[in-house]
Biotite code that builds the C-alpha atoms (Angstrom):
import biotite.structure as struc

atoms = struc.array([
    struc.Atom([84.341, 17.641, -33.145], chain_id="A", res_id=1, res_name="UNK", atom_name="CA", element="C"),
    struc.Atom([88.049, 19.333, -33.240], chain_id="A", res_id=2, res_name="UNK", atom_name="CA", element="C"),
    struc.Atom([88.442, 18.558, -36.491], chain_id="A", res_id=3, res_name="UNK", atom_name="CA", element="C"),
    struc.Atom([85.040, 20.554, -37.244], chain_id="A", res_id=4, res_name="UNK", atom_name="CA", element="C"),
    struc.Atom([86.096, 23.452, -34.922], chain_id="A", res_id=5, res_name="UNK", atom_name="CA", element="C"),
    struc.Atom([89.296, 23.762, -36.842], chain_id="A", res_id=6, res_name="UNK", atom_name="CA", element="C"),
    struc.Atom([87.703, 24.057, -40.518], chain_id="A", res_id=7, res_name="UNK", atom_name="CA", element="C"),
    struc.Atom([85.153, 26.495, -39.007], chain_id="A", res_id=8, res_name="UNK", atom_name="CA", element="C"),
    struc.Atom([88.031, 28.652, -37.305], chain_id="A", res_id=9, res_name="UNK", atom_name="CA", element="C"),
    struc.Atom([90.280, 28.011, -40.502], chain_id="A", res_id=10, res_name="UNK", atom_name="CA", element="C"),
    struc.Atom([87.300, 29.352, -42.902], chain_id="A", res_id=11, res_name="UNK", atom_name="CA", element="C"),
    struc.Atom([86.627, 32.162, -40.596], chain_id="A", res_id=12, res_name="UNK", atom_name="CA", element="C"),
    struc.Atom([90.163, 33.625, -40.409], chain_id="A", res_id=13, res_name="UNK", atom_name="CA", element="C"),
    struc.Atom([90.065, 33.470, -43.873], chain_id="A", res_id=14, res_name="UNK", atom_name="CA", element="C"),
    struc.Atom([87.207, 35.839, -44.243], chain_id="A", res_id=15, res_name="UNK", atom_name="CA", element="C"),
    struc.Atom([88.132, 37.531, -41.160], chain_id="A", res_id=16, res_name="UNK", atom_name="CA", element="C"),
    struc.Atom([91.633, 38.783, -43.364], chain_id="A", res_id=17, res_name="UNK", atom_name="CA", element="C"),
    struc.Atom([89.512, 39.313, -46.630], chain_id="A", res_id=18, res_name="UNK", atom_name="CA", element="C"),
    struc.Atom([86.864, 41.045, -44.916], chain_id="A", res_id=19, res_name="UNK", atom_name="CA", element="C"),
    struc.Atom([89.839, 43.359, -43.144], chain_id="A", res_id=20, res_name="UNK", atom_name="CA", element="C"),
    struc.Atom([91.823, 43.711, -46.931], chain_id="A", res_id=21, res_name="UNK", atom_name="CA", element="C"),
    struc.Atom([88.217, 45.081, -47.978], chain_id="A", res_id=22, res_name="UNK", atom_name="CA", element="C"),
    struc.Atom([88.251, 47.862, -45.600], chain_id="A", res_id=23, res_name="UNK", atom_name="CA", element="C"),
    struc.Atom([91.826, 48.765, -46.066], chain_id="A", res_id=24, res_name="UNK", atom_name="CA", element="C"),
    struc.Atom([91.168, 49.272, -49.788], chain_id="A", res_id=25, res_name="UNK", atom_name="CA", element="C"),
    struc.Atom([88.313, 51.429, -49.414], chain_id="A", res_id=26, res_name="UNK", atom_name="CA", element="C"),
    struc.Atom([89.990, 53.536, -46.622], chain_id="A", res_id=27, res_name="UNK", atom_name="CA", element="C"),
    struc.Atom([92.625, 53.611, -49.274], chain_id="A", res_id=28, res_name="UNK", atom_name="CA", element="C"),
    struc.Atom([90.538, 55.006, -51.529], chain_id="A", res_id=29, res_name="UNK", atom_name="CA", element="C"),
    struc.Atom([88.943, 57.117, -48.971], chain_id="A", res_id=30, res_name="UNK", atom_name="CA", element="C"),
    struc.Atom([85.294, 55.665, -49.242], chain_id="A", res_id=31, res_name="UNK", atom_name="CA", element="C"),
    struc.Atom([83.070, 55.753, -46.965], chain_id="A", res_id=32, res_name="UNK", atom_name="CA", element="C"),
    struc.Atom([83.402, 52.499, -44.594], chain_id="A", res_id=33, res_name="UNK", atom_name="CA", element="C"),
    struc.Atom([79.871, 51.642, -44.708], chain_id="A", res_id=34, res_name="UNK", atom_name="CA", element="C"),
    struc.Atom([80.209, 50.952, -48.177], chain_id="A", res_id=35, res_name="UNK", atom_name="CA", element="C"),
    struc.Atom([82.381, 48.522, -47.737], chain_id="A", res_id=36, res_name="UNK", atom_name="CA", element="C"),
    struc.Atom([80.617, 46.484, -45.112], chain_id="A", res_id=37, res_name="UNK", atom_name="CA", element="C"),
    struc.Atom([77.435, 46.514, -47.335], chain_id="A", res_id=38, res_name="UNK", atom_name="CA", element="C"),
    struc.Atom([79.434, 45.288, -50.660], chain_id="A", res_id=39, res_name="UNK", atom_name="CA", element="C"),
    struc.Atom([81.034, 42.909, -48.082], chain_id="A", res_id=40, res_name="UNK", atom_name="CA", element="C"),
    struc.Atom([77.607, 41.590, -46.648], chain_id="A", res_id=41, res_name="UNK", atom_name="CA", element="C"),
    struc.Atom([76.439, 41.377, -50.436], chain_id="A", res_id=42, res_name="UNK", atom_name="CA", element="C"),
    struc.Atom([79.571, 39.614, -51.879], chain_id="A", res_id=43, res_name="UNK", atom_name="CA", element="C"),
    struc.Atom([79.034, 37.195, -49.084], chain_id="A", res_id=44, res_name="UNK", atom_name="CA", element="C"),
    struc.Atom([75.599, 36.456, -49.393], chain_id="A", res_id=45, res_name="UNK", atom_name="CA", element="C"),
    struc.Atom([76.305, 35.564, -52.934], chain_id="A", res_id=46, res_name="UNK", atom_name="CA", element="C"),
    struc.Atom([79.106, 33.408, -51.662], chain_id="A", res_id=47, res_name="UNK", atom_name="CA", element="C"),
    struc.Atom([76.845, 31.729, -49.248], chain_id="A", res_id=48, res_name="UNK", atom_name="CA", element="C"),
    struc.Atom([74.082, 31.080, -52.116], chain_id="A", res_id=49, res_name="UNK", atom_name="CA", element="C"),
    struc.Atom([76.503, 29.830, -54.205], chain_id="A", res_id=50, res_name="UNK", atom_name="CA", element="C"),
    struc.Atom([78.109, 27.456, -51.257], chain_id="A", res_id=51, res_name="UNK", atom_name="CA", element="C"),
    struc.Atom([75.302, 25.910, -49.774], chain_id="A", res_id=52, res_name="UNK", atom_name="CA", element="C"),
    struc.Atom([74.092, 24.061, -52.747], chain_id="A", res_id=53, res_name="UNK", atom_name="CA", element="C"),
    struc.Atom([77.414, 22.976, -53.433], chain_id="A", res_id=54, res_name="UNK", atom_name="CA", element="C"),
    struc.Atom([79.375, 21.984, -49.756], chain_id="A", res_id=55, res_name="UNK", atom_name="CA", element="C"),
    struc.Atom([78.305, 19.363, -47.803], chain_id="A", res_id=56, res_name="UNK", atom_name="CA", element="C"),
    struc.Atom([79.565, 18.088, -44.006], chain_id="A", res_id=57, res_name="UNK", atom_name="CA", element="C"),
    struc.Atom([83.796, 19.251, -43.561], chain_id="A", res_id=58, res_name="UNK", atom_name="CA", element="C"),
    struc.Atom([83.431, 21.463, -46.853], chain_id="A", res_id=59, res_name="UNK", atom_name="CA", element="C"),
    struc.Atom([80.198, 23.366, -45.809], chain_id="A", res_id=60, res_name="UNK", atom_name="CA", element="C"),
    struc.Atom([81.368, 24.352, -42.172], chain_id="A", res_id=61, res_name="UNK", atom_name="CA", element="C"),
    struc.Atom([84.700, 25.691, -43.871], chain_id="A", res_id=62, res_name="UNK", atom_name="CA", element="C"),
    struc.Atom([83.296, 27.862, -46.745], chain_id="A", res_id=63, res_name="UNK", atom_name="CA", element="C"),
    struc.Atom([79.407, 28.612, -45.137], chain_id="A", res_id=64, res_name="UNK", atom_name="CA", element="C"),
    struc.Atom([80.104, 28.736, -41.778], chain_id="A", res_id=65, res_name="UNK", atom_name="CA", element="C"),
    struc.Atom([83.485, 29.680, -41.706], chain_id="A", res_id=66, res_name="UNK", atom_name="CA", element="C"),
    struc.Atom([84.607, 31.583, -44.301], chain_id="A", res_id=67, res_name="UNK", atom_name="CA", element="C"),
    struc.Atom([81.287, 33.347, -45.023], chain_id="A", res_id=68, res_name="UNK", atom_name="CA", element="C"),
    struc.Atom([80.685, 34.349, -41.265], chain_id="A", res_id=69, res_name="UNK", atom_name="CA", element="C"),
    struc.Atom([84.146, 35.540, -40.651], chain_id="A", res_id=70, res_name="UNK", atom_name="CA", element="C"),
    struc.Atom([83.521, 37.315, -44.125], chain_id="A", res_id=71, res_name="UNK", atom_name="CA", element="C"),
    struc.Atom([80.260, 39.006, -43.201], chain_id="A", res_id=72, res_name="UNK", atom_name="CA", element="C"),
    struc.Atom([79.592, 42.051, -40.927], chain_id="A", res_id=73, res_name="UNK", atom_name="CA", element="C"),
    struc.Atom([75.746, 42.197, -39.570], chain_id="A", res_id=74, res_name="UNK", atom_name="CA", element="C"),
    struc.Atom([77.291, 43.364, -36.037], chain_id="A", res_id=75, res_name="UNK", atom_name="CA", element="C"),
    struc.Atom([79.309, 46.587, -37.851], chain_id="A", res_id=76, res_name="UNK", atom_name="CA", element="C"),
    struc.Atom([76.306, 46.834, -40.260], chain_id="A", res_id=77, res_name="UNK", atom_name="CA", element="C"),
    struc.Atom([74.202, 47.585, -37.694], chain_id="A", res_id=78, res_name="UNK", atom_name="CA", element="C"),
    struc.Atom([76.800, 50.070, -35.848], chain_id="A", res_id=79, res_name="UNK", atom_name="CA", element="C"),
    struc.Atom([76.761, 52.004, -38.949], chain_id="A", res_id=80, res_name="UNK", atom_name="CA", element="C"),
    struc.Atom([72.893, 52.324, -39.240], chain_id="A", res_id=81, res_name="UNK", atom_name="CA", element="C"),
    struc.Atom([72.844, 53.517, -36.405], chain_id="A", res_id=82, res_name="UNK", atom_name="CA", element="C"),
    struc.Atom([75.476, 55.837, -36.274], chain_id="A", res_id=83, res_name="UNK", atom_name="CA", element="C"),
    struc.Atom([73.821, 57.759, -39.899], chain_id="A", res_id=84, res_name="UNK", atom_name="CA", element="C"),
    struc.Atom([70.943, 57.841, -37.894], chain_id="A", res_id=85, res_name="UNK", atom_name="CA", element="C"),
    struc.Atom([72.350, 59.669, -34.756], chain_id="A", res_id=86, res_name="UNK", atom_name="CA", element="C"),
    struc.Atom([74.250, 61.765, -37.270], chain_id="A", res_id=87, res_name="UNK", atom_name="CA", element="C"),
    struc.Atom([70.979, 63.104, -38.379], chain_id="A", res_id=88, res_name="UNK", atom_name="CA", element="C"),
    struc.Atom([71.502, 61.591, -41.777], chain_id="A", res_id=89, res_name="UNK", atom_name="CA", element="C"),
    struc.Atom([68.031, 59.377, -41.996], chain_id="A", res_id=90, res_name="UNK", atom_name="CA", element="C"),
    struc.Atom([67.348, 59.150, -45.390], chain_id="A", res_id=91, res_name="UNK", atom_name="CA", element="C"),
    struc.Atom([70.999, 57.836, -46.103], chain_id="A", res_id=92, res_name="UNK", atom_name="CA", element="C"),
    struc.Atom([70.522, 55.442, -43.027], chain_id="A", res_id=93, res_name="UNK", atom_name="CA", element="C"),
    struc.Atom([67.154, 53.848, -44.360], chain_id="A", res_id=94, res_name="UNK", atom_name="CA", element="C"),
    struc.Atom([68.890, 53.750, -47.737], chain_id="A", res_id=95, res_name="UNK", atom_name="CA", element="C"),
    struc.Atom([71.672, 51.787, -46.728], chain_id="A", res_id=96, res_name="UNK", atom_name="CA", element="C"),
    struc.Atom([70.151, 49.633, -44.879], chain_id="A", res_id=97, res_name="UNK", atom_name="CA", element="C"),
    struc.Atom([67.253, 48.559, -47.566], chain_id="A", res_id=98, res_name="UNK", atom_name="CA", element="C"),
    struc.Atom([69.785, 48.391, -50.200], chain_id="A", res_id=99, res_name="UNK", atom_name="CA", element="C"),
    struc.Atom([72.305, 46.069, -47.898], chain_id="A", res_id=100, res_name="UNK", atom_name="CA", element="C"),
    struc.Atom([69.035, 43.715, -46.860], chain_id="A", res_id=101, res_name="UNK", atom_name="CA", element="C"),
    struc.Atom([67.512, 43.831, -50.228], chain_id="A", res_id=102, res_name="UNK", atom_name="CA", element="C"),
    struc.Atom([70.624, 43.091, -52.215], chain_id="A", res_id=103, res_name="UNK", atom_name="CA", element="C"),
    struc.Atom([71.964, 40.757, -49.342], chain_id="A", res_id=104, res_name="UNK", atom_name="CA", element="C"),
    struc.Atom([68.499, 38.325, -50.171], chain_id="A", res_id=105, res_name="UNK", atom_name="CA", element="C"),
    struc.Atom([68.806, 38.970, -54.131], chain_id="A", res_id=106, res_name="UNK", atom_name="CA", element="C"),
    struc.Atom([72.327, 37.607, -53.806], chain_id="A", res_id=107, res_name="UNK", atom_name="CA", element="C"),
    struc.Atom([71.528, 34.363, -51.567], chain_id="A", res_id=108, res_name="UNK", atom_name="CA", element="C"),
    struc.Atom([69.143, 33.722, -54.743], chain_id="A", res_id=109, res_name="UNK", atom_name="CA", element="C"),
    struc.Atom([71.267, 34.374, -57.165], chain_id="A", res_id=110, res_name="UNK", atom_name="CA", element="C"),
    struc.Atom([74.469, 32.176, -55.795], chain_id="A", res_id=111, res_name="UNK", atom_name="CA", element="C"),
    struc.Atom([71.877, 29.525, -55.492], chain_id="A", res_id=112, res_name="UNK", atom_name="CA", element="C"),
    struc.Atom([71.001, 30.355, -59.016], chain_id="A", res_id=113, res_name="UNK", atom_name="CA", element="C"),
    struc.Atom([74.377, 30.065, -60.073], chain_id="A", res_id=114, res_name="UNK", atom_name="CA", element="C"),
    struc.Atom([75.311, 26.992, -58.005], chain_id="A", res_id=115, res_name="UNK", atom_name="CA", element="C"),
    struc.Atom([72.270, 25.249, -59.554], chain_id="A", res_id=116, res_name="UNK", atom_name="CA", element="C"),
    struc.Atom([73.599, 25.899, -63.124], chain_id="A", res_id=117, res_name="UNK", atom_name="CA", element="C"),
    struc.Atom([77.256, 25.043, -62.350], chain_id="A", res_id=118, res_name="UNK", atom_name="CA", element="C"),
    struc.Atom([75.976, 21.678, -61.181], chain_id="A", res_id=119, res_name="UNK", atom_name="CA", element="C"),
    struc.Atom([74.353, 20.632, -63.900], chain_id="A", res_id=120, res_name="UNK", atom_name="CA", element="C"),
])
């Protein structure tokens, strides 16, 4: 049980620091923060695809549960849909939030898709 805690809090700091790096590059670049939590939430639903066919057990709570929920942002996600929406832009908050779901589920497939053929 301990030994499971600490590969899920190990994997999650992990993506807790790449998921911060993320934001401090596009900041750096002076782009828009909610484009970095969707390319985060897509980047890390192609991670997940790509881990769950792979990990199993001590391996799967690391990298799945770990890594990729440290990684991804659904609570700032929705903060930011919301806040285009109360800043009266709606067409830009429907847009980013069909694109983030829509890509999010396209990359689950396609790291599965990818897992599959690096298996084989």
């Amino acid at each position: 049980m301990i030994k499971n805690m600490l590969l899920v809090g190990a994997g999650g700091a992990l993506g807790s620091i790449a998921r911060y790096a993320v934001s401090l590059l596009f900041a750096h670049f002076a782009i828009c923060s909610h484009w970095a939590t969707m390319l985060v939430n897509v980047v890390g639903s192609l991670l997940i695809g790509f881990f769950i066919p792979l990990f199993s057990s001590g391996a799967h709570l690391f990298a799945v549960v770990g890594l990729c929920g440290g990684f991804t942002t659904f609570s700032t996600f929705s903060l930011q849909a919301v806040q285009l929406f109360q800043a009266g832009e709606r067409a830009s908050a429907v847009a980013y939030v069909a694109a983030s779901v829509i890509l999010s589920v396209l990359m689950v497939l396609l790291g599965m898709y990818i897992a599959e053929k690096f298996i084989k």
